[in-house]
N, C-alpha and C positions, 0 to 999 in steps of 0.2 A: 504493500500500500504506500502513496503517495502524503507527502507531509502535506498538512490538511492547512495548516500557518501558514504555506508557501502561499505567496499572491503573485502572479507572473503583472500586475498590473501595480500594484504596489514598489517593485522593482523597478519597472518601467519610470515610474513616477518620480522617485530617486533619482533617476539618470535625467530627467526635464528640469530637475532642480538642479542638477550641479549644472548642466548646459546655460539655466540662465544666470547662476551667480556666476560662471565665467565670462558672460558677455559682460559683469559691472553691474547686474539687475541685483535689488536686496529686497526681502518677503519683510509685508510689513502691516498692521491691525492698524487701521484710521476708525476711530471714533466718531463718526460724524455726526450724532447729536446721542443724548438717553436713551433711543434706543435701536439705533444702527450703527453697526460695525462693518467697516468694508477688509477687504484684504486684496492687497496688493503688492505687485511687482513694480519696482521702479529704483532709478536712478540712486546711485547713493549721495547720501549728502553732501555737499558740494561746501565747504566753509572757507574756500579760496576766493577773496573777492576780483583775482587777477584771473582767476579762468570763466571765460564767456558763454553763456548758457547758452545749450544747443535749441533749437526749435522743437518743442513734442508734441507729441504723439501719443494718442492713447486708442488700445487697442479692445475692444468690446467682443466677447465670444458668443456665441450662439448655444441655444437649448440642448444641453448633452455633457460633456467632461467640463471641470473650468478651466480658464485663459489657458493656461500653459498646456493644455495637452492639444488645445487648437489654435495658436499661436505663436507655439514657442521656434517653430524656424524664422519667422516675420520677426520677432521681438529683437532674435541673438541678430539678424540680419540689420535692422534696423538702430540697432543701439550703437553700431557705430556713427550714425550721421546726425541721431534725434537723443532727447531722452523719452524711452520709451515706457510707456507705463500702461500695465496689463493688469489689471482688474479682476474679481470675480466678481459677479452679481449677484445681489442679495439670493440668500438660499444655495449659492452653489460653492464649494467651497466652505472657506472658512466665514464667506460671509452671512449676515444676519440681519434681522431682524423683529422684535418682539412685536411692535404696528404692526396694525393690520392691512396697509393698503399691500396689494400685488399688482400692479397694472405695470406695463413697460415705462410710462411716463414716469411712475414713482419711482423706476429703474435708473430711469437719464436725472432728474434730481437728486439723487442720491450719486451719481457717476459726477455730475456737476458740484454738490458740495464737496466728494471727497478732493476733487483738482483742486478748489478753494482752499480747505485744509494744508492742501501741500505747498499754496502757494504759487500755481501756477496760472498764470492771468490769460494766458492764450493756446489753444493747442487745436491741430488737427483731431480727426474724431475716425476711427476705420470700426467700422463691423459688421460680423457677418449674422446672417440669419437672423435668429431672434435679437442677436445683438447690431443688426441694423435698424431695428424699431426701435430701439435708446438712441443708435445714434442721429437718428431720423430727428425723434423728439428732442434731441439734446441740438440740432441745428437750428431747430424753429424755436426753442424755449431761450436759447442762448446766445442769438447773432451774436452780439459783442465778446465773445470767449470763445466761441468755436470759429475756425481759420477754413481748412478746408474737409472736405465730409467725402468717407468713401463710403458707399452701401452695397455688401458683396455675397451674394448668393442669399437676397433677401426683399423674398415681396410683402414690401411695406406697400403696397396696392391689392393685397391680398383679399378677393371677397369671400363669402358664407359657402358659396359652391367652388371655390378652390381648396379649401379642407373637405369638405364631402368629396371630391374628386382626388385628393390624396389620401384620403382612406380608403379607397376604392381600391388605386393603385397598388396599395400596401395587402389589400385583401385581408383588411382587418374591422372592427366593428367601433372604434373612436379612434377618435385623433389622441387621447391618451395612451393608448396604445401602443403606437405609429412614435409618437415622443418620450414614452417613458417608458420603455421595454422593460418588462417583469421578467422575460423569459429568455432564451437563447436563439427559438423559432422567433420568436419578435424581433430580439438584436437583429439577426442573422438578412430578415426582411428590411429594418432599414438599411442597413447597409449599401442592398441591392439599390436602393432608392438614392442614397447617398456618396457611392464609390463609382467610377467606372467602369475600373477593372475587380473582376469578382475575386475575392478570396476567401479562400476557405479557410477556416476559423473550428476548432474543438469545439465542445458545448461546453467544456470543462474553463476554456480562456473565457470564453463568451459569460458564461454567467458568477467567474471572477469580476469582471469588468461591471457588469453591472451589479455588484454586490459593491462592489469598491467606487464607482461613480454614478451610477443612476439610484443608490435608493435608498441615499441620506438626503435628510429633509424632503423626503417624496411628497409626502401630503400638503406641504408648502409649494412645492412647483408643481403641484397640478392643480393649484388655487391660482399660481401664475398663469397656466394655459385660460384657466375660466376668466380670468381677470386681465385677458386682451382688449383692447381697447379698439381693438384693427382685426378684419376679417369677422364681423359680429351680420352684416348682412351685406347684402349684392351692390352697395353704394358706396364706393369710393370716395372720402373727406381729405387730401389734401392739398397743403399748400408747397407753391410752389420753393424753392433754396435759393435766399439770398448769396450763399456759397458757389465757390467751383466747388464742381461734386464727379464723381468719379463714381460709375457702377461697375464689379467688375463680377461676371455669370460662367460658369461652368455648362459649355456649350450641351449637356447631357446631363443638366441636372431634372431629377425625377422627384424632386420635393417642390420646388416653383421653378416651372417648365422657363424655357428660356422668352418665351413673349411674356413674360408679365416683366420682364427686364426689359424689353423693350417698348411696351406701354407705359412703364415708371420713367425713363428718362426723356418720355413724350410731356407725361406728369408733371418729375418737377423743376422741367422749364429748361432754360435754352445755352443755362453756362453748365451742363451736363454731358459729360462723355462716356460713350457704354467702349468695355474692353470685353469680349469672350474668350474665352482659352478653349481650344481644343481639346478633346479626351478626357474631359475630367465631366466630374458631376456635380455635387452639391459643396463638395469642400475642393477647391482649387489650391488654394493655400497648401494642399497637404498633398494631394498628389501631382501638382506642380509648381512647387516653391520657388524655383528660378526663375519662370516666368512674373507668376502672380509675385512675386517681390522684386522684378523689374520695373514690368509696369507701375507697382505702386510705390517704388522709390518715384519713376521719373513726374508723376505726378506730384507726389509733397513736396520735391523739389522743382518743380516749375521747370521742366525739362519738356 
């Protein structure tokens, strides 16, 4: 028999932390009022008034592992030109909250007090998926503090029959399901939704995985799925981004098909540019890093 303590994802996890304390990233609990805590990756303290702050960046993850297990090639990549600063969002992670709101909005104020706490008066905003509905709201709640805005494998145009059409997809009976796999046959279905290339996976990794990140604080993030603000019915509310924005879509993603990427930067307005990657699906950042961290270097940098 097999050692029952061994976590093949807990290891993994391990090795995502030493990667970003090597790029100069440090793990760190922000307070942001009585009763939220954020936790976050970023920049170490800087007490040199002779060295010049670089331009940041802060990176928003999507419904599933936190920051660093879907961002950590962007962060180490990014940390040499930005200071980079990667978040968990309340309930995922280390982060928290004993209030009761869950809406993504509560998401982007809470992502916008903790930049305050740190001190940081301006920064671009990059997220994907669920964590482009923060940075969506955090463009429109925040002109004056957010720079420039990526939204990446994320339909913030999302209607009521785009989730019935991705449950469908998934050949499952909710959308909790589809986002918060209990199971290994669950896991194993988003994937397919999520990855381009199929791999095959134990049920033994699979339901480490989601023992070790899908299903702490569950009953909390599935009050966040209820507690969307966006995709509640077939009418699209919004406004257009005073920002340069940047969308960037995995040409084969199966969770928000690629037109809804291209009716979103119809949406919000005309200093918008759509990037596609080829071969990938719902997470580009992860099966092609080079690319999706070209592109979205040469954007923050005005290239």
């Amino acid at each position: 028999m097999g050692c029952s303590c061994l976590s093949f994802t807990s290891l993994y996890g391990r090795y995502l932390r030493r990667c970003l304390i090597s790029a100069g990233l440090t793990s760190q609990l922000i307070n942001i009022d009585n009763q939220t805590r954020i936790h976050v990756w970023g920049p170490k303290p800087n007490n040199s008034e002779t060295i010049l702050p670089k331009p940041a960046v802060l990176l928003i993850h999507g419904f599933g592992p936190q920051g660093m297990w879907q961002w950590r090639m962007q962060a180490v990549f990014l940390a040499k030109l930005f200071d980079v600063y990667m978040p968990d969002l309340v309930f995922f992670g280390e982060s928290f909250t004993s209030g009761p709101e869950r809406s993504e909005i509560f998401q982007a104020e809470c992502m916008g007090k903790m930049m305050d706490k740190l001190g940081v008066e301006s920064y671009s905003v990059v997220g994907t998926s669920y964590g482009g509905f923060v940075a969506y709201h955090m463009a429109t709640m925040m002109p004056e503090k957010v720079d420039k805005v990526v939204i990446a494998s994320s339909g913030v145009n999302m209607r009521l029959r785009d989730n019935q059409d991705l449950v469908k997809r998934a050949n499952m009976d909710r959308i909790e399901d589809v986002m918060l796999p209990k199971t290994a046959v669950q896991l194993r279905s988003l994937m397919v939704l999520a990855v381009f290339r199929r791999v095959r996976l134990p049920d033994f990794f699979l339901n480490d995985f989601i023992e070790t990140l899908y299903n702490q604080n569950r009953q909390e993030k599935l009050e966040l799925l209820k507690g969307l603000t966006i995709g509640h019915n077939d009418v699209v509310r919004l406004s257009p981004l005073r920002q340069e924005a940047l969308i960037i879509w995995g040409e084969n993603d199966r969770i928000f098909l690629l037109e809804k990427a291209e009716e979103l930067k119809d949406i919000l307005g005309g200093n918008v540019k759509l990037e596609v990657i080829k071969n990938t699906a719902h997470v580009p950042q992860l099966e092609h890093p080079e690319e999706f961290n070209s592109i979205l270097k040469n954007f923050l940098c005005g290239l």
